[in-house]
C-alpha positions in Angstrom: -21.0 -1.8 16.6 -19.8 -3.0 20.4 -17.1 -0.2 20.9 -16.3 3.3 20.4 -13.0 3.4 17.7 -10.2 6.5 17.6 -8.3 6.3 15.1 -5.5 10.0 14.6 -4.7 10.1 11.2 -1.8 12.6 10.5 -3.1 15.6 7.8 -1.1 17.8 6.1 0.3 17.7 2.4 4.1 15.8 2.4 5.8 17.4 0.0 8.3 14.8 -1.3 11.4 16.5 -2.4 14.1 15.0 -4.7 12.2 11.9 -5.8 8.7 12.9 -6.1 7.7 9.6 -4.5 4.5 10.7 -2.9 3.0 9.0 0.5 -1.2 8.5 0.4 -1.3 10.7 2.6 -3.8 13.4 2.7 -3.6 17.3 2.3 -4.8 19.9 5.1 -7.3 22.1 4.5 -7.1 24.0 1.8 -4.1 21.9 0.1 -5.8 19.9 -2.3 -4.3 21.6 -5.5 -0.5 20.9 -4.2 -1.0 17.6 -3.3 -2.4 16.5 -6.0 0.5 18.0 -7.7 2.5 16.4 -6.0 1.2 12.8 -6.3 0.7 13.7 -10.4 4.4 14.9 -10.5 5.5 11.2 -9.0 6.1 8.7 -12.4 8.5 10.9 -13.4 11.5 9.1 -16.0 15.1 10.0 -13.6 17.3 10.9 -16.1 20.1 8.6 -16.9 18.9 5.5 -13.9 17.3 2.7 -15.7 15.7 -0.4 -15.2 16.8 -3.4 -17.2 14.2 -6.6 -17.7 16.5 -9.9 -18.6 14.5 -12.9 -20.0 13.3 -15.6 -17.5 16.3 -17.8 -18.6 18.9 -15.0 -17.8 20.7 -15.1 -14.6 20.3 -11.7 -13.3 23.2 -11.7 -11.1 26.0 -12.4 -13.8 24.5 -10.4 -16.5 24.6 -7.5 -13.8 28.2 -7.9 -12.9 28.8 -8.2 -17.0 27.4 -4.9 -17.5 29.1 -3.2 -14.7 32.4 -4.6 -15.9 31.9 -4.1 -19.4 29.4 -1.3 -20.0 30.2 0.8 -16.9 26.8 0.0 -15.6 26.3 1.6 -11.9 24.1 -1.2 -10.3 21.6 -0.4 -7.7 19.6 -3.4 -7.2 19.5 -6.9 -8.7 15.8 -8.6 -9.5 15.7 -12.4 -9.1 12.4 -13.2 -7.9 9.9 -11.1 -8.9 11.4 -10.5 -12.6 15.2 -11.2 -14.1 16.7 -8.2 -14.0 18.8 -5.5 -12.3 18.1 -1.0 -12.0 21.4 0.9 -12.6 23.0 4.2 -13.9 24.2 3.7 -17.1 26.3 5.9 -19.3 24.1 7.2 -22.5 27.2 6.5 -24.7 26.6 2.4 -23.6 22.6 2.1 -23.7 22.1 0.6 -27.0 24.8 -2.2 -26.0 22.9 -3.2 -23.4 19.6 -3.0 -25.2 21.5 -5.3 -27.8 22.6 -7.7 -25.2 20.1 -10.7 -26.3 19.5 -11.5 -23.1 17.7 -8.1 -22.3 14.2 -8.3 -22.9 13.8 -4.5 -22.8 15.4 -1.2 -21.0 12.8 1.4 -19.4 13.5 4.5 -17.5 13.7 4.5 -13.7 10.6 6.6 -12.4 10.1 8.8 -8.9 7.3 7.4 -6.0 5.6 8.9 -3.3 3.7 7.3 -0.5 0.2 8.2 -0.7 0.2 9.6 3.0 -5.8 1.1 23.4 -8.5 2.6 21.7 -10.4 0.6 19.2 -9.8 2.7 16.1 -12.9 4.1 14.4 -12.0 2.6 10.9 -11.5 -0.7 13.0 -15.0 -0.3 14.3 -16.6 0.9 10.7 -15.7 -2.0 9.2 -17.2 -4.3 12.1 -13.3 -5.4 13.0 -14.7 -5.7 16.5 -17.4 -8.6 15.2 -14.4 -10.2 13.4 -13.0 -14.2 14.4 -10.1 -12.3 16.8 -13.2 -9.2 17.8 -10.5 -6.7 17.8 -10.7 -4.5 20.9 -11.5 -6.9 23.5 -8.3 -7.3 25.0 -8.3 -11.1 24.5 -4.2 -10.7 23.4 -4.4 -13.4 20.8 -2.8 -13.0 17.7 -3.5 -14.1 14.4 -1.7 -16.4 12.5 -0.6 -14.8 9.0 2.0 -12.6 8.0 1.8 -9.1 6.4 4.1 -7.2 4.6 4.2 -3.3 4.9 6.1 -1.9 1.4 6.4 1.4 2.6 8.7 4.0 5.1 9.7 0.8 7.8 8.4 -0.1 11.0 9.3 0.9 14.3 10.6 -2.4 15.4 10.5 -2.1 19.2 7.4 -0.7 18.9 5.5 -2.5 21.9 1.7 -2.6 20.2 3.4 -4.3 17.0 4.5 -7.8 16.4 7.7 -7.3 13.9 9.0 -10.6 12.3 11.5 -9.1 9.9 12.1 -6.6 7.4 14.8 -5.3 4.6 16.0 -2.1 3.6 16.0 -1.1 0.0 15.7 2.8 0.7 19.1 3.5 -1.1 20.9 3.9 -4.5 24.1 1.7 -3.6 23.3 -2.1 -2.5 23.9 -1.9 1.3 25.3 -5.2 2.9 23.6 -3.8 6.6 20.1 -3.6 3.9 19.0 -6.5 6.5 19.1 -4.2 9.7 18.5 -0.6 8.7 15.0 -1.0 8.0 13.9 1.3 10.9 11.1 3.9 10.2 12.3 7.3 10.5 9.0 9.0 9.1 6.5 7.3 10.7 4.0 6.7 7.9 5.0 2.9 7.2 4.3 2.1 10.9 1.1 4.3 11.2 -0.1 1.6 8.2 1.2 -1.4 10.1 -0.9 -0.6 13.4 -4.0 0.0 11.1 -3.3 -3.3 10.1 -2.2 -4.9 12.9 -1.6 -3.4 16.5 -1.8 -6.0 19.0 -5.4 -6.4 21.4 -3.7 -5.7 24.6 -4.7 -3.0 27.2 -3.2 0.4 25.8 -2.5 2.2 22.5 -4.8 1.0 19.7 -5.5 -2.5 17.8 -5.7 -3.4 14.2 -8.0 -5.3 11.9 -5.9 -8.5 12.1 -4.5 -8.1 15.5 -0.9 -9.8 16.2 -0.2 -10.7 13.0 3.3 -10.9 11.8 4.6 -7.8 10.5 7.8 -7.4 7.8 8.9 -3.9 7.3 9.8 -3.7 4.0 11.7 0.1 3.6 11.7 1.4 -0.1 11.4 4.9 1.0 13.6 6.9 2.5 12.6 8.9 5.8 11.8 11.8 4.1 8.9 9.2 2.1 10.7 9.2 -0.8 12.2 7.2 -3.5 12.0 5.2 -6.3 10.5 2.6 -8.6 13.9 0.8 -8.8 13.2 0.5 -4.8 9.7 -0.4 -4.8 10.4 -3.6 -7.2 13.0 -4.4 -4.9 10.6 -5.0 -2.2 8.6 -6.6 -4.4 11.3 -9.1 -5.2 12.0 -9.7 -1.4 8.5 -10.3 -0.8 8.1 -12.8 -3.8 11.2 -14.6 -2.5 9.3 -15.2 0.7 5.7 -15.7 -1.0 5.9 -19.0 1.0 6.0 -17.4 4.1 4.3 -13.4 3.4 0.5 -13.8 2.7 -0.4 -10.1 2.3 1.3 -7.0 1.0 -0.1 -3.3 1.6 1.4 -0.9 -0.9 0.3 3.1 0.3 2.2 4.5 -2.2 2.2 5.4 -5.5 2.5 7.9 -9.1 1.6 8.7 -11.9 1.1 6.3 -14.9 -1.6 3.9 -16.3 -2.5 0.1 -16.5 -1.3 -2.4 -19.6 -0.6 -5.6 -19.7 1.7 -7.8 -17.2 4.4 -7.2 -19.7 4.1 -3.7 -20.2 7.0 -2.5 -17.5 8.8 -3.7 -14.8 7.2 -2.4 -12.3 3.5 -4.5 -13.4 5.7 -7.4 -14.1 6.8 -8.0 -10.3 3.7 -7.4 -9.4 1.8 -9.7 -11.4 4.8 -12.1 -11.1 4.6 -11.6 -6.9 0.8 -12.2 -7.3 1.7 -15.3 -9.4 3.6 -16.7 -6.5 0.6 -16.2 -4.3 0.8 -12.9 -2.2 -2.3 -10.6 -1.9 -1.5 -7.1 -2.9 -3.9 -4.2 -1.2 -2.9 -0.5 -2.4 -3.7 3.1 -1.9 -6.2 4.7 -4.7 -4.2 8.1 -4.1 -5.3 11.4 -2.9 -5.5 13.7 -5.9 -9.5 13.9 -6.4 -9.2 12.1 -9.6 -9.1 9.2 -11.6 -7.4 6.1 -10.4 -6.8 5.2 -14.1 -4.0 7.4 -14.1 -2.2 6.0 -11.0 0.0 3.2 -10.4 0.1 0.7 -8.7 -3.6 1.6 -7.9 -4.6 1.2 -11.6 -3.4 -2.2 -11.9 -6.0 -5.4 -12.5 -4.1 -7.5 -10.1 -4.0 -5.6 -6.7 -7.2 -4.5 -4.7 -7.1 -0.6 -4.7 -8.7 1.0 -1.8 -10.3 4.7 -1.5 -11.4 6.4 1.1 -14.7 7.2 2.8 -14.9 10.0 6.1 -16.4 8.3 9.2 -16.4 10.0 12.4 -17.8 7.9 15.1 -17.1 4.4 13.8 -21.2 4.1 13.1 -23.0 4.5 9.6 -26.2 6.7 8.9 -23.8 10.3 8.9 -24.3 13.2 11.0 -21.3 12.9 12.7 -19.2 16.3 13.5 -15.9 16.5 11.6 -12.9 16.0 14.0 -9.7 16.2 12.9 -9.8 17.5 9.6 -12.6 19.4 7.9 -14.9 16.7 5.6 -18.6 15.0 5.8 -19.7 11.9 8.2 -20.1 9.0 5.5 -19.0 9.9 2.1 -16.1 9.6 -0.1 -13.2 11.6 1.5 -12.6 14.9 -0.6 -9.0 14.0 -1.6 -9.9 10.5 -2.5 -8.9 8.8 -6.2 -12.2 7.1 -7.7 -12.5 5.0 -10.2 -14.4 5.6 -13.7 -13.7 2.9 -16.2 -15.5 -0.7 -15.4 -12.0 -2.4 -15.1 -10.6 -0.5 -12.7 -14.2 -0.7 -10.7 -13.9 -4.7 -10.8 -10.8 -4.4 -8.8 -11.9 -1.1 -6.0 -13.3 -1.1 -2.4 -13.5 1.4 -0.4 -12.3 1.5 3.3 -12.4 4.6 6.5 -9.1 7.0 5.2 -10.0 10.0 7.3 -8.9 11.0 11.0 -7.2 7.7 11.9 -5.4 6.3 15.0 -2.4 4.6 14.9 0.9 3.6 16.0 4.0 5.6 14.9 7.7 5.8 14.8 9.2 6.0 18.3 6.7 3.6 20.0 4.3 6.7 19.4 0.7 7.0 17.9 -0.9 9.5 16.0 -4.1 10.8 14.1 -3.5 11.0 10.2 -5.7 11.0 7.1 -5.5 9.5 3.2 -6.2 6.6 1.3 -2.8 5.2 2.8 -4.8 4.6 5.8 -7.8 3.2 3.6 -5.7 0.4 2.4 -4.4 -1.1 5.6 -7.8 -2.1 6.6 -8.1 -4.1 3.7 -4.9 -5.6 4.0 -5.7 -6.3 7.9 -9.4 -7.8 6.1 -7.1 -10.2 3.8 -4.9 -11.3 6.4 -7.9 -12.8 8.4 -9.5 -13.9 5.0 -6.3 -15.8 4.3 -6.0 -16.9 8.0 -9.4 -18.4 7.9 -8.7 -20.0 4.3 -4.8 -20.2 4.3 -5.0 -22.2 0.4 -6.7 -19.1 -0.8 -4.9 -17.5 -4.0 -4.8 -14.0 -3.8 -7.7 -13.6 -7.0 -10.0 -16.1 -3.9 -9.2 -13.5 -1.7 -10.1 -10.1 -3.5 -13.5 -11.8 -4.8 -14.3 -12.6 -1.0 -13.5 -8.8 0.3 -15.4 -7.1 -2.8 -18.4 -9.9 -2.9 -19.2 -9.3 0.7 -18.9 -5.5 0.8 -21.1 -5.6 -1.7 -24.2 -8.0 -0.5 -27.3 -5.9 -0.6 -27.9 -6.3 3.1 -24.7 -5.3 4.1 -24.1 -2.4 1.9 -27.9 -1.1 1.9 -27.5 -0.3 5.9 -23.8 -0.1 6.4 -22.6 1.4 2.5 -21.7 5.4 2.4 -22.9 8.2 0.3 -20.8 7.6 -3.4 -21.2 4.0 -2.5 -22.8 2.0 -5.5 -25.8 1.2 -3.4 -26.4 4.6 -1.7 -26.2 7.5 -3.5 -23.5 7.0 -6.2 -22.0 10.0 -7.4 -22.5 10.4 -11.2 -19.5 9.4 -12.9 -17.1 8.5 -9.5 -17.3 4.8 -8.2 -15.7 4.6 -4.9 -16.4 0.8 -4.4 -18.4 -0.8 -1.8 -17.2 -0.5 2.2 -15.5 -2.9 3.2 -16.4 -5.9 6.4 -14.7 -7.5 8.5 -17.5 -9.5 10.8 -17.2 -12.2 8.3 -13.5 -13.1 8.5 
């Protein structure tokens, strides 16, 4: 390792009223139990709000402005990218009309979410991001050439240590014609995950993994971290509407519910579908101590789900006193998800989660722990993968991370207690650390 890395990682339990859409964000001390209760509690069915799939042939737009006319459909949001279809509050008295509409392919319920809650960071440095192509944290300035999307609370967009291309705002129940503009961060969580992956190498505040690269803030919570699947596909849809232009999307959020097939539900539908079209999805294992298996997006075969390992001083070996939050020097954070069942381990790494610096709302920084700051270094990883190999399809991409984390070599002297190569913990597979030197 050539530098020192800080990285302030916000702790304390979020607890997400309203929608039960839970942030990866760690609990305090001693909170464990609630938070986990409060992640579990997210994937809950909102009565009477639904989300309608169309067939690929349907136009998603007409059949939306049908229903409202005819079926006294309340229409939130329209899908036409990453799935036909549209998300809407629809009177009980008219749901088996529109589930007889043949060009509905099926009706679901809506569901809550939650997000999973210049100083070269110490996740930056763990993960040898200072031996990377761009060697973030030597204040070269350059920036690298790829574009990340942050699916999440917004991003600061004045902030003066992020490069912000765009964004969109789909943190609401009515569609908004200023959606465009009011894509701000009010909570700070989204742009906490945005410096991880991306702060620019200049001479203050911190850097990222993939410093300089283009950031979209794309809001599906509201400022109090909240909201809903309905939301969440919507920034999916945006994203796969500019799958030409986004190369990777970090997802730190998250609820209940399990994997199945593409098909299953809407919400594994626009992902596959975005994934499809080419964008590389990294997301947040979740912070209940338990299986992954149970959690989506994280349990999902076509995303890279990323848990959480403690790290201290930016150096492996352990030893290293506890700083901002009570847990041990190199081993799998005490709130992190972990995988059990070999399909979900084919698609896990692990990556620093605990005590990490950041930017945040206001053109601030701040210390905050979970596996939502786990997954930004893997997106930050992919976007130099992909800026290194720009034809790379998103399955090229989450091979390459998990193949080099796990060489021998590299995980013998650099892996963590409860990684598969040091230690495991019977039953828990918390995926091999993560590299960046390569990329």
């Amino acid at each position: 390792m050539k530098r020192t890395i800080v990285i302030l990682t916000l702790v304390g339990a979020l607890v997400l009223a309203c929608s039960g859409m839970v942030l990866a964000q760690s609990a305090a001390p001693g909170d464990g139990e609630q938070q986990a209760a409060v992640e579990k509690s997210a994937g809950q069915a909102v009565p009477g709000r639904y989300i309608v799939v169309l067939r690929d042939d349907a136009n998603a737009q007409n059949v939306a402005e049908e229903h409202s006319r005819r079926l006294g459909a309340e229409v939130t949001s329209v899908y036409q990218h990453a799935l036909q279809g549209y998300a809407a509050k629809i009177p009980s008295a008219r749901l088996s009309e529109v589930n007889s509409d043949p060009r509905v392919l099926f009706v679901q319920p809506d569901r809550t979410a939650v997000a999973f809650d210049q100083t070269t960071p110490k996740g930056v440095d763990r993960i040898e991001g200072d031996l990377s192509s761009t060697q973030s944290g030597n204040g070269s300035g350059s920036d690298v050439d790829v574009d990340v999307a942050v699916i999440d609370t917004g991003i600061n967009k004045t902030h003066p240590d992020l490069k912000v291309a765009g964004g969109r705002n789909f943190a609401s129940w009515s569609l908004s014609k200023d959606g465009n503009t009011k894509w701000e961060d009010g909570h700070g969580h989204g742009t906490h995950v945005a410096g991880t992956v991306a702060a620019r190498d200049n001479d203050f505040g911190a850097v990222g993994v993939a410093p300089g690269a283009r950031l979209y803030g794309v809001k599906v919570l509201s400022n109090s971290g909240t909201g809903y699947q309905s939301w969440i596909i919507n920034g999916i849809d945006w994203v796969t509407a500019h799958a030409n232009t986004i190369d990777v999307a970090n997802m730190s959020l998250g609820g209940s519910g399990t994997d199945g097939s593409c098909e299953s539900n809407a919400y594994h539908m626009a992902i596959c579908n975005s994934v499809a079209a080419g964008v590389t999805y990294t997301v947040a294992a979740g912070n209940s101590n338990a299986d992954l298996r149970n959690f989506v997006p994280a349990a999902y075969d076509q995303v890279l789900t990323v848990t959480a390992e403690a790290d201290f001083n930016g150096q492996p070996g352990g030893g290293a006193a506890a700083t901002c939050r009570s847990d041990v020097d190199e081993t799998p954070a005490d709130f992190s998800n972990y995988a059990t069942l070999a399909p979900d381990q084919n698609h896990t790494i692990a990556a620093p989660g605990v005590c990490i610096y950041s930017t945040w709302k206001g053109g601030g920084y701040n210390t905050i722990s979970g596996t939502s700051m786990a997954s930004p270094h893997i997106a930050g990883a992919a976007a130099l993968y992909k800026a290194k190999n720009p034809t790379a399809k998103p399955v090229d991409v989450m091979n390459a991370l998990r193949g080099d984390a796990s060489a021998s070599a590299w995980a013998q002297s650099n892996g963590f207690t409860g990684d598969p190569l040091n230690s495991p913990i019977a039953g828990r597979y918390y995926g091999y650390l993560a590299r960046a030197d390569l990329y």
